[in-house]
C-alpha positions in Angstrom: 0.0 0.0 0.0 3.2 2.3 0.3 3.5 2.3 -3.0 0.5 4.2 -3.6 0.2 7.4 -5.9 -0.7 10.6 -4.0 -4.7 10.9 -4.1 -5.1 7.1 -4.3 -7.9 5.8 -2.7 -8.0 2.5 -1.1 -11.7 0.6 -0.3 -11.7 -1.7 2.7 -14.2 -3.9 3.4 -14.2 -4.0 7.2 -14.9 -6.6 10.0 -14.7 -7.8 13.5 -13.0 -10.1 15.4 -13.3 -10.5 19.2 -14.3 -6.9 19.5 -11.6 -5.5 17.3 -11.9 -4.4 13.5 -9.9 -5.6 11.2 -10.3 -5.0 7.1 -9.5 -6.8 3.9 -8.2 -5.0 0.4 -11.9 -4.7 -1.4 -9.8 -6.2 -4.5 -9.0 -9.5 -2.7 -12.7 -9.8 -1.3 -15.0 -12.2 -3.3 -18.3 -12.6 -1.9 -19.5 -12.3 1.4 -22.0 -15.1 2.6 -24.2 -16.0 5.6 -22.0 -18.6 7.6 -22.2 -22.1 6.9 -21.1 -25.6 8.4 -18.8 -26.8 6.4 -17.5 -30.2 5.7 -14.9 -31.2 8.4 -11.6 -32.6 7.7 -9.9 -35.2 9.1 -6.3 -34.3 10.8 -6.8 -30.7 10.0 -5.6 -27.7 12.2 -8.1 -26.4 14.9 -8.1 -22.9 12.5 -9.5 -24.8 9.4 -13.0 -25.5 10.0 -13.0 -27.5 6.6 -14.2 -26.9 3.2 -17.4 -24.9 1.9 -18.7 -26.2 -1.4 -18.4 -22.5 -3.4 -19.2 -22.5 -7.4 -18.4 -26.2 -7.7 -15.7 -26.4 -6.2 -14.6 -27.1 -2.6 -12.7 -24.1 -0.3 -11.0 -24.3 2.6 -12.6 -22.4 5.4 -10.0 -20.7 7.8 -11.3 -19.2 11.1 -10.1 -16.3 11.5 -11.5 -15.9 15.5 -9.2 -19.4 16.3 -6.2 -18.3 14.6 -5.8 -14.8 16.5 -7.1 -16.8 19.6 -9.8 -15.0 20.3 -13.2 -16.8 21.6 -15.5 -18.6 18.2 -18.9 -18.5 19.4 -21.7 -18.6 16.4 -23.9 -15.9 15.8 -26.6 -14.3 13.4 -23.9 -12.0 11.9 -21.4 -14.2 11.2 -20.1 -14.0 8.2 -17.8 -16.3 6.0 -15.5 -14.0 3.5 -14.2 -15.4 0.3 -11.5 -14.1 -0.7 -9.0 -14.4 -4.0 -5.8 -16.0 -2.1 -2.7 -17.7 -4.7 -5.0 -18.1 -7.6 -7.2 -19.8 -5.5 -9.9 -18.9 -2.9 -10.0 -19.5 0.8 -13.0 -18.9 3.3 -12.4 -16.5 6.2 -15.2 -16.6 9.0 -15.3 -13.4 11.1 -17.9 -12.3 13.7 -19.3 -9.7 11.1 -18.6 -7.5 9.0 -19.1 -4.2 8.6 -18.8 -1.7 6.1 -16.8 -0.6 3.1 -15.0 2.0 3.9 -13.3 4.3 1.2 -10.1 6.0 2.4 -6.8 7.9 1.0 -3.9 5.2 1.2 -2.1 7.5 2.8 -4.1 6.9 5.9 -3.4 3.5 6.2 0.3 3.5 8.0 2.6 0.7 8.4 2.7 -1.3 12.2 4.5 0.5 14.4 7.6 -1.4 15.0 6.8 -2.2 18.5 4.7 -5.1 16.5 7.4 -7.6 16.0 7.1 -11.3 14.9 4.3 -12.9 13.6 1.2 -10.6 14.2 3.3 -7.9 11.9 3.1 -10.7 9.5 -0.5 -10.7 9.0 -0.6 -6.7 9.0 -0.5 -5.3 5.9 -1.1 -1.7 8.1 -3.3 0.3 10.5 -6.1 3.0 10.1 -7.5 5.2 13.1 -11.0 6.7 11.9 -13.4 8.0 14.2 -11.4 6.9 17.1 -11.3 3.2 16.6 -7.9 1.6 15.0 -8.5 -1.0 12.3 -5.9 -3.7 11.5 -6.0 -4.1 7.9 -4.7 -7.7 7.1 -2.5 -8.5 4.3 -4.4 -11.9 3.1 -1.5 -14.1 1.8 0.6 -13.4 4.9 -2.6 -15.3 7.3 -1.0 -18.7 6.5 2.4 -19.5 6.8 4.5 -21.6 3.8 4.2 -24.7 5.7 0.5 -24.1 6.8 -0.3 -23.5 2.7 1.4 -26.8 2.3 -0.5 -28.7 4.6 -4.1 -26.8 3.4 -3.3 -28.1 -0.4 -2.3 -31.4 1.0 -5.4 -31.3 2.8 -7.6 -30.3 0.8 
């Protein structure tokens, strides 16, 4: 996103997690649907919930609550986000989401460098609007190279 023109605009489709928003790049967003049990499989990690038959094909459906440890419970507004992800597309379930939001890249800034290791993985950067901080993700960075691995192996 640093790499942005001055004047560019950046949409965000936002969501929460445990109480805190988070957003996904409106390019790498799919489709937003109702939640739905997917089919479990064996072996998997506690984060994959399974696979979601989507457009005849099936997807792997990652968590997102379990794998940044925050509590899972189901309710009306959960959502499952598809999103674009290696030429493929993944499943994300969040609590709900939001809004689209509509912003100048600029505004999103990079972590901090106080947030080392692996959460500054996932975070592509951070917008404060109205008071509240979003964590915008950076989508391919949610899995590691080994976890990718075993999700195609598993899938």
């Amino acid at each position: 996103m640093s790499t942005a023109a001055a004047g560019d605009d950046v949409q965000l489709v936002t969501f929460k997690v445990g109480g805190q928003d988070f957003a996904f790049n409106i390019f790498q967003v799919e489709r937003i649907l109702r939640y739905e049990a997917p089919a479990p499989l064996p072996k998997a990690p506690e984060y994959l919930e399974g696979v979601l038959q989507y457009q005849g094909s099936a997807v792997p459906l990652i968590d997102l609550r379990k794998r940044l440890g925050t509590a899972s419970p189901l309710r009306e507004d959960t959502r499952t986000v598809i999103l674009e992800f290696e030429g493929g597309k993944i499943g994300i379930i969040v609590d709900a989401v939001t809004e689209v939001l509509q912003v100048s890249a600029q505004a999103v800034t990079p972590p901090p460098g106080i947030v080392k290791g692996l959460a500054a993985e996932y975070i592509a950067g951070l917008l404060v609007q109205n008071g509240r901080t979003i964590i915008v993700l950076n989508t391919n960075k949610l899995l590691t190279a080994k976890e990718k691995l075993a999700l195609q192996g598993a899938t």
